[in-house]
Steps between C-alpha positions, in 0.01 A plus 500: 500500500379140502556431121334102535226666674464764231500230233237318684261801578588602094353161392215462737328868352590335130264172627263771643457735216515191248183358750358822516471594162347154364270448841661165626569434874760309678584231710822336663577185656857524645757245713826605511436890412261500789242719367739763375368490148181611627669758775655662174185542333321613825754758587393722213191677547197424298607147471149414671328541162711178337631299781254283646715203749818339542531167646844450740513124450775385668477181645358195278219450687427878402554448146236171488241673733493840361581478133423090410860422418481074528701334721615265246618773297692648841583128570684448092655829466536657804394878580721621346447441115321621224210259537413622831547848351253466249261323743535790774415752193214295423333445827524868551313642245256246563449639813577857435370512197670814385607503174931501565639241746890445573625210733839509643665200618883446583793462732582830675798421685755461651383134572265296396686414145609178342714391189187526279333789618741682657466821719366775248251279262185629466206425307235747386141446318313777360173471379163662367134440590454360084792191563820662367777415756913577464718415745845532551832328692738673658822473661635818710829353572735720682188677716428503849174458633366851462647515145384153406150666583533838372551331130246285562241832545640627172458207330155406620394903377679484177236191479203672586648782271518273206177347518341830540681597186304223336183618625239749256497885610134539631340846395418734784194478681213767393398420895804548726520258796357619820721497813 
């Protein structure tokens, strides 16, 4: 048994029933996780009914032409920071316009690091359609690529969990949806 894979598929149906149960949808916009955030919540079935897009924006050029994120703000703080975390998080619900986002931004591994943001550091922005936005730094010292990514995925749901949290239980439906 995978246990980190078990703790990831445990906290992507929490962000699923938590979306399900107070109607909201979902989007991702992902760089060093790759688009696993959005694999985890895709995995499960039924996930079609609150996931709506993830973004893989990996590059910079990505980040500026598919989410908005300025190049001054890539050019001052780098892509890896909390600025361009919260920018990433905004520029995708703009154009998902779901009402969850989480960006993901950081340094994977094994290279790539530096004395200030060393291999490990990521950033992550989550956000709701209304303007509320929490983000988070982390440092997953100690963890190889994979494991410097598998955190990331639980941190990014625990996120989407939270917010959901925040979020008013709709009442059912008298109509259910059609398929």
């Amino acid at each position: 048994m995978d246990t980190a894979h078990d703790a990831i598929q445990l906290e992507a149906m929490r962000v699923l029933d938590l979306c399900r149960a107070r109607g909201l949808t979902v989007s991702t916009a992902e760089s060093c996780t790759g688009g696993l955030v959005a694999g985890a919540l895709t995995e499960i079935a039924g996930s079609s009914d609150v996931v709506d897009r993830g973004f893989v924006t990996y590059s910079n050029a990505a980040k500026q032409e598919m989410l908005g994120v300025a190049p001054a703000t890539l050019d001052a703080h780098g892509a890896v920071s909390e600025e361009t975390a919260r920018e990433m998080v905004a520029g995708l619900l703009r154009a998902a316009k779901t009402s969850l986002g989480v960006s993901i931004t950081g340094i994977a591994g094994p290279g790539g690091g530096s004395a200030g943001k060393p291999v490990g550091l990521v950033y992550f922005a989550a956000g709701t359609a209304t303007g509320k936005v929490i983000t988070r730094r982390e440092v997953f010292a100690g963890q190889d690529r994979a494991g410097v990514r598998r955190l990331s995925v639980l941190t990014a749901l625990a996120m989407l969990a939270e917010l959901a949290g925040q979020e008013p239980v709709r009442e059912p439906s008298a109509h259910p949806p059609s398929c």
